[in-house]
mmCIF file of the C-alpha atoms, coordinates in Angstrom:
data_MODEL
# 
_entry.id   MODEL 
# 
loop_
_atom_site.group_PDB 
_atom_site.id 
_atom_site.type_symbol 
_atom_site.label_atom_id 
_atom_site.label_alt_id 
_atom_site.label_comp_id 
_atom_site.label_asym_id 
_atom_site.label_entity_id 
_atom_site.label_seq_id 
_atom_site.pdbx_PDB_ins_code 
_atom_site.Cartn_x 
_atom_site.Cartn_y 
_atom_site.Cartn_z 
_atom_site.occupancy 
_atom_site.B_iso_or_equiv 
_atom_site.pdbx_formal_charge 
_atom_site.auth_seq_id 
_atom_site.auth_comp_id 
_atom_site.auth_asym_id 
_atom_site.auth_atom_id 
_atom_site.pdbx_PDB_model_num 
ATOM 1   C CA . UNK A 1 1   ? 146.696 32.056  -154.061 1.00 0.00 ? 1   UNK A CA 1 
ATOM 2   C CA . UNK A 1 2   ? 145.277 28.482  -154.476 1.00 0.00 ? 2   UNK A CA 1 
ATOM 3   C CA . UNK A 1 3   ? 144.316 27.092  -158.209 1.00 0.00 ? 3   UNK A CA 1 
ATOM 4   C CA . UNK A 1 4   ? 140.654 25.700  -158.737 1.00 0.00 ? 4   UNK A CA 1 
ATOM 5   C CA . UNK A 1 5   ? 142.031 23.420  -161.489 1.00 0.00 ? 5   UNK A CA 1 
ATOM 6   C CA . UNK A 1 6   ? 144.221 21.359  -159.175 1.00 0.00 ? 6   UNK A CA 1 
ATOM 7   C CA . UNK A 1 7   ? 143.897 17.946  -160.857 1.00 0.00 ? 7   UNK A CA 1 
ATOM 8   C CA . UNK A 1 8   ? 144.520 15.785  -157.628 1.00 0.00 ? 8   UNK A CA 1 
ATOM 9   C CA . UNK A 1 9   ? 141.898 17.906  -155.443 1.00 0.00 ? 9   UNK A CA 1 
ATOM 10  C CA . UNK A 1 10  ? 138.264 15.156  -155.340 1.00 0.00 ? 10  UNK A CA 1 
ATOM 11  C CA . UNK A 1 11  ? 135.537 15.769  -156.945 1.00 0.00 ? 11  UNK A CA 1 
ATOM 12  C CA . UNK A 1 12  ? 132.113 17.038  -155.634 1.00 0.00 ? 12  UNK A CA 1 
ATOM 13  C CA . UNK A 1 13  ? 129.426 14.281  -156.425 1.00 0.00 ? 13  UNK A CA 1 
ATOM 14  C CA . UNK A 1 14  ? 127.096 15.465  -159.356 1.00 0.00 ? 14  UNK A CA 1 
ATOM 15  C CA . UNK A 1 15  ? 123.826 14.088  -158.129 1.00 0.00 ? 15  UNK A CA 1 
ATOM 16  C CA . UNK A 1 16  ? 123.441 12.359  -154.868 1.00 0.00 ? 16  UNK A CA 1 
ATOM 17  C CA . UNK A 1 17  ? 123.945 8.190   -155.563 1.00 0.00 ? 17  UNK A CA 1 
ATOM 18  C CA . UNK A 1 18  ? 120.229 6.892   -154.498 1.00 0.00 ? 18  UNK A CA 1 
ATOM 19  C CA . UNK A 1 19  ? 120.251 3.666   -152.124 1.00 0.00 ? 19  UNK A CA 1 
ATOM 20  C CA . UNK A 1 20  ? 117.501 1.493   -150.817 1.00 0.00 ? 20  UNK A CA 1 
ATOM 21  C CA . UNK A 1 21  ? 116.867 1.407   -147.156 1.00 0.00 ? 21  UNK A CA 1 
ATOM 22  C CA . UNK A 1 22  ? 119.802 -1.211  -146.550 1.00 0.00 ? 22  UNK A CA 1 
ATOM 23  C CA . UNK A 1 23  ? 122.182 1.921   -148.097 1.00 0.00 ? 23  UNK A CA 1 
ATOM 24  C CA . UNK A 1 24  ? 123.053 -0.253  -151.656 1.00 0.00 ? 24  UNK A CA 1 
ATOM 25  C CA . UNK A 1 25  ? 123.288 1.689   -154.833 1.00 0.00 ? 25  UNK A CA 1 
ATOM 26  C CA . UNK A 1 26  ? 120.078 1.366   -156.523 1.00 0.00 ? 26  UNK A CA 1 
ATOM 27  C CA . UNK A 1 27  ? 120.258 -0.055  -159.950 1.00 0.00 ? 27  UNK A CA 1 
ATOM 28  C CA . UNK A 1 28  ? 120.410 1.812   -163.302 1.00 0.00 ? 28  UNK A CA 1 
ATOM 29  C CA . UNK A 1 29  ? 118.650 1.260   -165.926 1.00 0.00 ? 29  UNK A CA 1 
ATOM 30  C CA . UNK A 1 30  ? 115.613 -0.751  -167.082 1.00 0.00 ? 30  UNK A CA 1 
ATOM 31  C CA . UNK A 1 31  ? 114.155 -3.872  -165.739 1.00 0.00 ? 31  UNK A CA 1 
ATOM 32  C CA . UNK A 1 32  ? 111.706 -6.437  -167.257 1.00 0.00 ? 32  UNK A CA 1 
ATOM 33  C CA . UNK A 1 33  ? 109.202 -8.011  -165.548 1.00 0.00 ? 33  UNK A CA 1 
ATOM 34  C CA . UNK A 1 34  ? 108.806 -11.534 -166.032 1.00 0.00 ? 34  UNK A CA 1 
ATOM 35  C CA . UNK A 1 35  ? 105.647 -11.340 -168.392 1.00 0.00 ? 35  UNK A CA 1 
ATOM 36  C CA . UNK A 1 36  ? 107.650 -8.872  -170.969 1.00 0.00 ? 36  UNK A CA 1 
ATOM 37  C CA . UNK A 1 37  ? 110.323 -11.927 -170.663 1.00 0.00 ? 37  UNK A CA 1 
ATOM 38  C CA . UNK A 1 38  ? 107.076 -13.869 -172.324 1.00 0.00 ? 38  UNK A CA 1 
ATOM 39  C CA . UNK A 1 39  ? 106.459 -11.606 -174.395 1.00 0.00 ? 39  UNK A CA 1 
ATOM 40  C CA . UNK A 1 40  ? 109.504 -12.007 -175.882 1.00 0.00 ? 40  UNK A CA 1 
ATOM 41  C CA . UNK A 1 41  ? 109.523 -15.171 -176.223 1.00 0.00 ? 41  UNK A CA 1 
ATOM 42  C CA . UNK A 1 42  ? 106.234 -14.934 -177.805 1.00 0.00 ? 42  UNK A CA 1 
ATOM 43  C CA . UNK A 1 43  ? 106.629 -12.179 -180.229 1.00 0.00 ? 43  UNK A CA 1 
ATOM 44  C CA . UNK A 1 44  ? 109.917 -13.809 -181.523 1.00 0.00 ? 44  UNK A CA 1 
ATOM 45  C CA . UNK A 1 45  ? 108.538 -17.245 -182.089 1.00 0.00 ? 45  UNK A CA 1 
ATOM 46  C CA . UNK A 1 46  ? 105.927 -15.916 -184.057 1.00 0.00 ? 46  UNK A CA 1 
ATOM 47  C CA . UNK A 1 47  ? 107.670 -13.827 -186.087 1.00 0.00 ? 47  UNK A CA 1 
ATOM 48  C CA . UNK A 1 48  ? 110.317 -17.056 -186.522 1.00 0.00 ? 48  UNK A CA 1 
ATOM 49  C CA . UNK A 1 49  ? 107.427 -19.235 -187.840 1.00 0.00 ? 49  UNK A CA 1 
ATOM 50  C CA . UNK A 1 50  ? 105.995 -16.666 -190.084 1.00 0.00 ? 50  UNK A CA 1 
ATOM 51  C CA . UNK A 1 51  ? 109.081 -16.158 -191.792 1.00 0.00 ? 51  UNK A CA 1 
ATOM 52  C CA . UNK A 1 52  ? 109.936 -19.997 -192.005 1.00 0.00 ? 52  UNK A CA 1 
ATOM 53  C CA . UNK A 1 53  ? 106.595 -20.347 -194.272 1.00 0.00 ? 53  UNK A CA 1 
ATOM 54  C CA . UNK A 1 54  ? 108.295 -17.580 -196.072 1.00 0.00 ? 54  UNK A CA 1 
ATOM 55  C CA . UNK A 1 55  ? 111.345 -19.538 -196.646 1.00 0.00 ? 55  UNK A CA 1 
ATOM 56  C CA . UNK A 1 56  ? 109.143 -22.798 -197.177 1.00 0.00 ? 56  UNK A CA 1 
ATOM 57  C CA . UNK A 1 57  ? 108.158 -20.835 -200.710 1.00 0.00 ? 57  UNK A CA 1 
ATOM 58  C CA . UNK A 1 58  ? 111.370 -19.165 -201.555 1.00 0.00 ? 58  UNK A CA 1 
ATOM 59  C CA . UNK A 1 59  ? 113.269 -22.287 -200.747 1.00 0.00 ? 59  UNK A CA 1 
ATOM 60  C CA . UNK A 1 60  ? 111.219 -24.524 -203.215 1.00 0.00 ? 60  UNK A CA 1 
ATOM 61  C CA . UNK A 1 61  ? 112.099 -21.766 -205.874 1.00 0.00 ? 61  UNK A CA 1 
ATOM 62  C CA . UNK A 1 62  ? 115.680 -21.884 -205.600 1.00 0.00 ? 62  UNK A CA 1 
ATOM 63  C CA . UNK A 1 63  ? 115.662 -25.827 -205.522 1.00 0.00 ? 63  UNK A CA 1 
ATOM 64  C CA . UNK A 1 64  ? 116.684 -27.054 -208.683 1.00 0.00 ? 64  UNK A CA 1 
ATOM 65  C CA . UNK A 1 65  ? 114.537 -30.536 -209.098 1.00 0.00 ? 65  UNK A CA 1 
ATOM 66  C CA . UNK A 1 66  ? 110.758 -30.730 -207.908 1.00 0.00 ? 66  UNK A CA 1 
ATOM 67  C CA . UNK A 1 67  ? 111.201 -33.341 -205.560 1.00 0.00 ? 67  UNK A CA 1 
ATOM 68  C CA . UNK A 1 68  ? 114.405 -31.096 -203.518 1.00 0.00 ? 68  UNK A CA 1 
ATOM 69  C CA . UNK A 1 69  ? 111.503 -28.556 -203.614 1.00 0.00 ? 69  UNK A CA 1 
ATOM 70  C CA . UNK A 1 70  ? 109.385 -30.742 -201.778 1.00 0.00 ? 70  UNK A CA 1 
ATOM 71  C CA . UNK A 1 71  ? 111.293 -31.693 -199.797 1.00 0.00 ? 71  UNK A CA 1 
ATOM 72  C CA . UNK A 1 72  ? 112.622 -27.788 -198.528 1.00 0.00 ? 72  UNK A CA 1 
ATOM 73  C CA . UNK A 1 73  ? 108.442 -26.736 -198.896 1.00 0.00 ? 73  UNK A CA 1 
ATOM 74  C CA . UNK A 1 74  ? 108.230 -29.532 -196.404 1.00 0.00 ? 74  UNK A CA 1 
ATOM 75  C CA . UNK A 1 75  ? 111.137 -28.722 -193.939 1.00 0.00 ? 75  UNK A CA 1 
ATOM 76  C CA . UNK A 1 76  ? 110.708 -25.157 -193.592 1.00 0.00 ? 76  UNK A CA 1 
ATOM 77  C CA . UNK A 1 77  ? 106.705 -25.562 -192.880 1.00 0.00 ? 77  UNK A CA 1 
ATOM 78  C CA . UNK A 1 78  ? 107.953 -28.503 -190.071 1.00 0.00 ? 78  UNK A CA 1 
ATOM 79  C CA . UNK A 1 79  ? 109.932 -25.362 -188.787 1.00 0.00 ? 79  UNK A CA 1 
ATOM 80  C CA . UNK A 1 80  ? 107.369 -23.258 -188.477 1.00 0.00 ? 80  UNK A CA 1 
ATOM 81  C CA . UNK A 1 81  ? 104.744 -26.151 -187.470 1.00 0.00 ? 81  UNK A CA 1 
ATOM 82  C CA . UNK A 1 82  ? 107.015 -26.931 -184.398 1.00 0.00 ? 82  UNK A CA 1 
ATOM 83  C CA . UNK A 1 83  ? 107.895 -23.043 -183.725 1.00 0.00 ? 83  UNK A CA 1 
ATOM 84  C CA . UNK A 1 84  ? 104.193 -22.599 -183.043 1.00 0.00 ? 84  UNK A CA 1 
ATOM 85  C CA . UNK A 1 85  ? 103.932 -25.322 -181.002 1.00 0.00 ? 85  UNK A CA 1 
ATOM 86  C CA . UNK A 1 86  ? 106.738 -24.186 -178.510 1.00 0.00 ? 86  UNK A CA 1 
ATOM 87  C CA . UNK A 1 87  ? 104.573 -20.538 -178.570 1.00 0.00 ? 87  UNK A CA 1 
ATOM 88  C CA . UNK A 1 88  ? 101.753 -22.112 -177.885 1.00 0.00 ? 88  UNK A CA 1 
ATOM 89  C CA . UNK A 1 89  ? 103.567 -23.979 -174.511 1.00 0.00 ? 89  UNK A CA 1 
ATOM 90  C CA . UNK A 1 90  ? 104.974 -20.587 -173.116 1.00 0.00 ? 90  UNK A CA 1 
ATOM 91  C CA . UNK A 1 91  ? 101.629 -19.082 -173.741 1.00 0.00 ? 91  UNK A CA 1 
ATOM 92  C CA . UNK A 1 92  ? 100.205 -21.614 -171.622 1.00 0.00 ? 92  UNK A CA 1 
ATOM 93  C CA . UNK A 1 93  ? 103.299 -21.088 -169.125 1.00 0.00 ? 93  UNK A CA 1 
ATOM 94  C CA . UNK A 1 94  ? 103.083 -17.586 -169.087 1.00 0.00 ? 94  UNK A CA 1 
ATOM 95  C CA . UNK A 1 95  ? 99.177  -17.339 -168.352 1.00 0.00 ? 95  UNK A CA 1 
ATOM 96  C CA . UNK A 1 96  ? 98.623  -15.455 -171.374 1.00 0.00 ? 96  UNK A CA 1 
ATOM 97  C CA . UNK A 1 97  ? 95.047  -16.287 -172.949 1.00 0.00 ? 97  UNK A CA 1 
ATOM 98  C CA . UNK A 1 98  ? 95.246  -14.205 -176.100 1.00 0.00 ? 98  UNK A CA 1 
ATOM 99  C CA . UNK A 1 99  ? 94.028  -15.652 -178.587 1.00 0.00 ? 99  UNK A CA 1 
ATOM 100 C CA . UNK A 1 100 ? 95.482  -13.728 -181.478 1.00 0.00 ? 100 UNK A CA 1 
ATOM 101 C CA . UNK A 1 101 ? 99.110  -14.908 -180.441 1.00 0.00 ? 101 UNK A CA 1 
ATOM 102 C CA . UNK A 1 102 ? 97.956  -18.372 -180.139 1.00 0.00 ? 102 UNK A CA 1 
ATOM 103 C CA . UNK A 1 103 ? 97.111  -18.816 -183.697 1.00 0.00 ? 103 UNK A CA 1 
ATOM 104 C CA . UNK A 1 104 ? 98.954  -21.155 -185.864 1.00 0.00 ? 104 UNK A CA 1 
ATOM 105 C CA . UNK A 1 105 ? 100.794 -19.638 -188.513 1.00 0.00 ? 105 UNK A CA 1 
ATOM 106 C CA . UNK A 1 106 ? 98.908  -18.633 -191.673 1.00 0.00 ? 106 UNK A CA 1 
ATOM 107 C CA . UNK A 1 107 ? 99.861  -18.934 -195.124 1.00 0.00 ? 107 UNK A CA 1 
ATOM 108 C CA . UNK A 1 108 ? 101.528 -16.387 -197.089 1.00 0.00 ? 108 UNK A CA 1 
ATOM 109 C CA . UNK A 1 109 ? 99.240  -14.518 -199.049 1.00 0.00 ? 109 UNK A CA 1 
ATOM 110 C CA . UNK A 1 110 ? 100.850 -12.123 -201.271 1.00 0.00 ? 110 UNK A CA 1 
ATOM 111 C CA . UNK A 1 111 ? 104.406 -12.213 -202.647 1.00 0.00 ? 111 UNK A CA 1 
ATOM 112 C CA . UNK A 1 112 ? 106.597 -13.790 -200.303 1.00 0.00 ? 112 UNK A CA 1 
ATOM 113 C CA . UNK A 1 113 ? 109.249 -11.847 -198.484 1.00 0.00 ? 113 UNK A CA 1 
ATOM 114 C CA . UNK A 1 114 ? 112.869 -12.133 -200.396 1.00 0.00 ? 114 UNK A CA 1 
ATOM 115 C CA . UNK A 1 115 ? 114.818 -14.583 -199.358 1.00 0.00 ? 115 UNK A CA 1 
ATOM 116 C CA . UNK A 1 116 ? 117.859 -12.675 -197.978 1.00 0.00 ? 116 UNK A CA 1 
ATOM 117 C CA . UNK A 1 117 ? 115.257 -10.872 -195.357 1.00 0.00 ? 117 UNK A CA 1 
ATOM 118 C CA . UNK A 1 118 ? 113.602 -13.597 -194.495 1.00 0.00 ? 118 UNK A CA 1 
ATOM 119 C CA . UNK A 1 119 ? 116.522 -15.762 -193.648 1.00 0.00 ? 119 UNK A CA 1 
ATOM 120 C CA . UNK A 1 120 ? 117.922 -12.337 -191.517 1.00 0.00 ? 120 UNK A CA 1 
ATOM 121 C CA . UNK A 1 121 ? 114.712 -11.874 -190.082 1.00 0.00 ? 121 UNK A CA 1 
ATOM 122 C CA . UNK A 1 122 ? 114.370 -15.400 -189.041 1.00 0.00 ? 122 UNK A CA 1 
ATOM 123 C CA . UNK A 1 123 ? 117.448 -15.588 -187.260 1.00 0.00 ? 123 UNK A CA 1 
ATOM 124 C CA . UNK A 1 124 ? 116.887 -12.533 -185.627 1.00 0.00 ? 124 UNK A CA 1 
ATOM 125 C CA . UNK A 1 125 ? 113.680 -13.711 -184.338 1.00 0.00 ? 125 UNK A CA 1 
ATOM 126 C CA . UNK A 1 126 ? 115.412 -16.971 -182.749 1.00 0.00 ? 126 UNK A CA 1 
ATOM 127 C CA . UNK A 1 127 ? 117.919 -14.768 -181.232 1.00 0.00 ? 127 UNK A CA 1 
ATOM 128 C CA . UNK A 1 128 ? 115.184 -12.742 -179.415 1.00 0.00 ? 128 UNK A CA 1 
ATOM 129 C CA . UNK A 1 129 ? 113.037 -15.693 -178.633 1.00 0.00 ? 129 UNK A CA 1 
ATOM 130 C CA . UNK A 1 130 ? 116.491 -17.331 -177.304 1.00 0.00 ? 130 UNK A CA 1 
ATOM 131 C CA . UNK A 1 131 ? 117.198 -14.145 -175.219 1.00 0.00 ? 131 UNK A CA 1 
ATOM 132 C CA . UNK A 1 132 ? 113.672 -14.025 -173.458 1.00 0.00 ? 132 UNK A CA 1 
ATOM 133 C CA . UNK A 1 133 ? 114.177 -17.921 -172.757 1.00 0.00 ? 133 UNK A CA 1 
ATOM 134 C CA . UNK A 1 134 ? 117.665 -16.846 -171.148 1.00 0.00 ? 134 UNK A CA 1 
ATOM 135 C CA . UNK A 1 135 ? 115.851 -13.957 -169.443 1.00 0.00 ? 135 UNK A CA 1 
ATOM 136 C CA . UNK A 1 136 ? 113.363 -16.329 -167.879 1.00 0.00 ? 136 UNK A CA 1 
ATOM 137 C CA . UNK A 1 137 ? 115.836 -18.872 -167.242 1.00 0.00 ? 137 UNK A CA 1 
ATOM 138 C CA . UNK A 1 138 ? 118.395 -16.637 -165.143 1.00 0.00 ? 138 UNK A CA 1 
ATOM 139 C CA . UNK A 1 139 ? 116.747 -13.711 -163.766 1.00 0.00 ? 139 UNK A CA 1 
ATOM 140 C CA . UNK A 1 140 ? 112.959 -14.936 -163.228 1.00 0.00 ? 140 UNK A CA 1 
ATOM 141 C CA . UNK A 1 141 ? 112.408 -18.690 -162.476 1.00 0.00 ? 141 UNK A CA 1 
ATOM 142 C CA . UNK A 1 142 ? 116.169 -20.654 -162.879 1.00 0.00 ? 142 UNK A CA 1 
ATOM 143 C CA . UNK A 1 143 ? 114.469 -23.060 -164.499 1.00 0.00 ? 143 UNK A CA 1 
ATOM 144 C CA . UNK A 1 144 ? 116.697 -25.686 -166.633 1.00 0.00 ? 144 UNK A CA 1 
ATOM 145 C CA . UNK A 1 145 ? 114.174 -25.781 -169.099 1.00 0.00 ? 145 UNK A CA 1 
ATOM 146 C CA . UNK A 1 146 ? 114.014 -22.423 -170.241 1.00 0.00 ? 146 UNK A CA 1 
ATOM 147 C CA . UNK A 1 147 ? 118.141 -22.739 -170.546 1.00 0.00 ? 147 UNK A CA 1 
ATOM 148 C CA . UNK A 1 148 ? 117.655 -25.891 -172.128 1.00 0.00 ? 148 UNK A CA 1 
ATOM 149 C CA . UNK A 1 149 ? 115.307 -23.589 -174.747 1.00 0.00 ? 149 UNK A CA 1 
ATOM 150 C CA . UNK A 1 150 ? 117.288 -20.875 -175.367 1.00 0.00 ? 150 UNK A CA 1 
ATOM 151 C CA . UNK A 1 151 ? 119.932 -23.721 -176.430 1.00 0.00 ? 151 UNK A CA 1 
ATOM 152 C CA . UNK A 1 152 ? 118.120 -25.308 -178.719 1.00 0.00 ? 152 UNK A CA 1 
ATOM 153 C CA . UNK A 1 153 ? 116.654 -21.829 -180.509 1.00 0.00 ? 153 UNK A CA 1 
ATOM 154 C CA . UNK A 1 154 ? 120.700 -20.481 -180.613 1.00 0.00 ? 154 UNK A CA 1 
ATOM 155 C CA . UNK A 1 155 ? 121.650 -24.323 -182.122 1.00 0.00 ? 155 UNK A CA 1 
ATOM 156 C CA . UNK A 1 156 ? 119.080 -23.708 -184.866 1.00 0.00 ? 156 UNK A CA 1 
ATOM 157 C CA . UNK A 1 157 ? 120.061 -20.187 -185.697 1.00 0.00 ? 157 UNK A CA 1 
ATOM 158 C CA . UNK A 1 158 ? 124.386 -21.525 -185.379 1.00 0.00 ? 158 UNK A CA 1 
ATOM 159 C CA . UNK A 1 159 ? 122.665 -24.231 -187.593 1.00 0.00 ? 159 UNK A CA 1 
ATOM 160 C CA . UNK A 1 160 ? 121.197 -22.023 -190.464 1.00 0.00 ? 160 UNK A CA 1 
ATOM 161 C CA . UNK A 1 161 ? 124.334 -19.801 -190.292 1.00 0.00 ? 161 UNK A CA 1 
ATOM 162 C CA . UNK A 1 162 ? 126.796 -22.806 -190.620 1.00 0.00 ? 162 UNK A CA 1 
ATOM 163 C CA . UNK A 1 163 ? 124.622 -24.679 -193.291 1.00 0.00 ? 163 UNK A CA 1 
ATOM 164 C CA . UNK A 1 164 ? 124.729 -21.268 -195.358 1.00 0.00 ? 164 UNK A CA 1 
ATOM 165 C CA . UNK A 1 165 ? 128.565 -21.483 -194.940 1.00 0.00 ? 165 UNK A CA 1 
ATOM 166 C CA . UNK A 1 166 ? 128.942 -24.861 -196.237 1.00 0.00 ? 166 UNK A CA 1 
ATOM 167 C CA . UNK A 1 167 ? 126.387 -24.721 -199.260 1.00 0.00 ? 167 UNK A CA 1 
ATOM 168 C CA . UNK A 1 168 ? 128.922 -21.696 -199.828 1.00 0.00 ? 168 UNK A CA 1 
ATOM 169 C CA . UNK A 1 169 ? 131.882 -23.777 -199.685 1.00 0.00 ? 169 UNK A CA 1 
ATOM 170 C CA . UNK A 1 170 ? 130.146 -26.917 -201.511 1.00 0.00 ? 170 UNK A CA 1 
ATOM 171 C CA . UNK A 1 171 ? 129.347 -24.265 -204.412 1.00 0.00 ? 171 UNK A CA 1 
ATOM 172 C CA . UNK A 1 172 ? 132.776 -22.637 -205.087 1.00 0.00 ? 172 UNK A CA 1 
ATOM 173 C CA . UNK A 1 173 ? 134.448 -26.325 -205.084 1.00 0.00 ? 173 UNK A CA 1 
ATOM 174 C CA . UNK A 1 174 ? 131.729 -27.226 -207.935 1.00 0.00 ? 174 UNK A CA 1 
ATOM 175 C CA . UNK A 1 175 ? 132.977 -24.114 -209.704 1.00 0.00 ? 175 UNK A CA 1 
ATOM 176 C CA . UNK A 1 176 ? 131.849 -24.097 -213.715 1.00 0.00 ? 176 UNK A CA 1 
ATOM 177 C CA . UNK A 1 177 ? 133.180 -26.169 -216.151 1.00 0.00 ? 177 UNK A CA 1 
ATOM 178 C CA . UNK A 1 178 ? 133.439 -24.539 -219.248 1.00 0.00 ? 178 UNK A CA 1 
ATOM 179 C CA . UNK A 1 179 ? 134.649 -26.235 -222.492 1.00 0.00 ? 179 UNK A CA 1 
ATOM 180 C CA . UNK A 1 180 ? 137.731 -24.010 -222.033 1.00 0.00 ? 180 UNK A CA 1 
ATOM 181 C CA . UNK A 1 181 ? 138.527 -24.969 -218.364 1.00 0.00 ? 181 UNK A CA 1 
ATOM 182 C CA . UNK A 1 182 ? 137.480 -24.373 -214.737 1.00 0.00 ? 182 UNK A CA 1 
ATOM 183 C CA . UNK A 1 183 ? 135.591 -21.311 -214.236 1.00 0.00 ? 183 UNK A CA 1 
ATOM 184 C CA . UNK A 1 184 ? 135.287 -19.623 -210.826 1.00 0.00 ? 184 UNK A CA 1 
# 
């Protein structure tokens, strides 16, 4: 009598393994053209600069003296200034005339977005702009430049996330002086 359940006995395949005509595995999964790369790109710079003239507003409330609120109303609308320029050269790259995504950045109208989601959405938006640069720069062209890119989009958001830490820092030194003592 022979057991069914013999542990060491193989496997029958499931589903036939697909190959191409050179008998590879065919690969799993999804793959991006080159223009969704763009896309990317695109769509996350966009978003990046609209929520850096968010910040530009939220920024100059938090300051604590008119001209440091300037001066961050200033920085952040530099950020999004130059963000729109670097959409506007992979727009031209990519062969994309559509006008709607090559639009500077416009104002914010209503209430600005709070500035805890804006910051997070920011640096998500870098982070997906820096992947599509990645995307473009190892699987489509291997091109330096988009690598070069992608670098300079992850310094910025390493930037943000290490200036955040050190305000941090800066703030709990300070502490509060109280006419008792040191408050933390």
């Amino acid at each position: 009598m022979t057991d069914d359940t013999d542990p060491t006995a193989p496997l029958p395949p499931k589903e036939p393994i697909q190959t191409d005509r050179h008998g590879d595995p065919l690969p799993v999964g999804t793959a991006m053209i080159e223009r969704e790369s763009y896309e990317r790109i695109i769509e996350g710079l966009k978003k990046a600069a609209d929520r850096a003239a968010h910040l530009a507003i939220r920024e100059a409330e938090r300051s604590i003296t008119a001209e440091d609120a300037a001066k961050a109303r200033s920085s952040w609308a530099n950020i999004a200034l130059r963000l729109d320029l670097v959409r506007k050269i992979a727009i031209k790259k990519a062969g994309l005339e559509d006008p709607i995504s090559a639009r500077q950045t416009a104002a914010v109208r209503a209430n600005p977005l709070p500035w805890r989601q804006a910051r997070d959405e920011f640096r998500e938006s870098l982070r997906q702009a820096s992947g599509g640069c990645r995307q473009l720069a190892t699987c489509f062209r291997g091109d330096l430049t988009w690598s070069n890119v992608a670098t300079e989009l992850e310094r910025m958001v390493f930037n943000l996330k290490a200036g955040a830490a050190m305000r941090q820092r800066h703030r709990q030194r300070l502490g509060l002086w109280t006419p008792e003592g040191r408050a933390n």
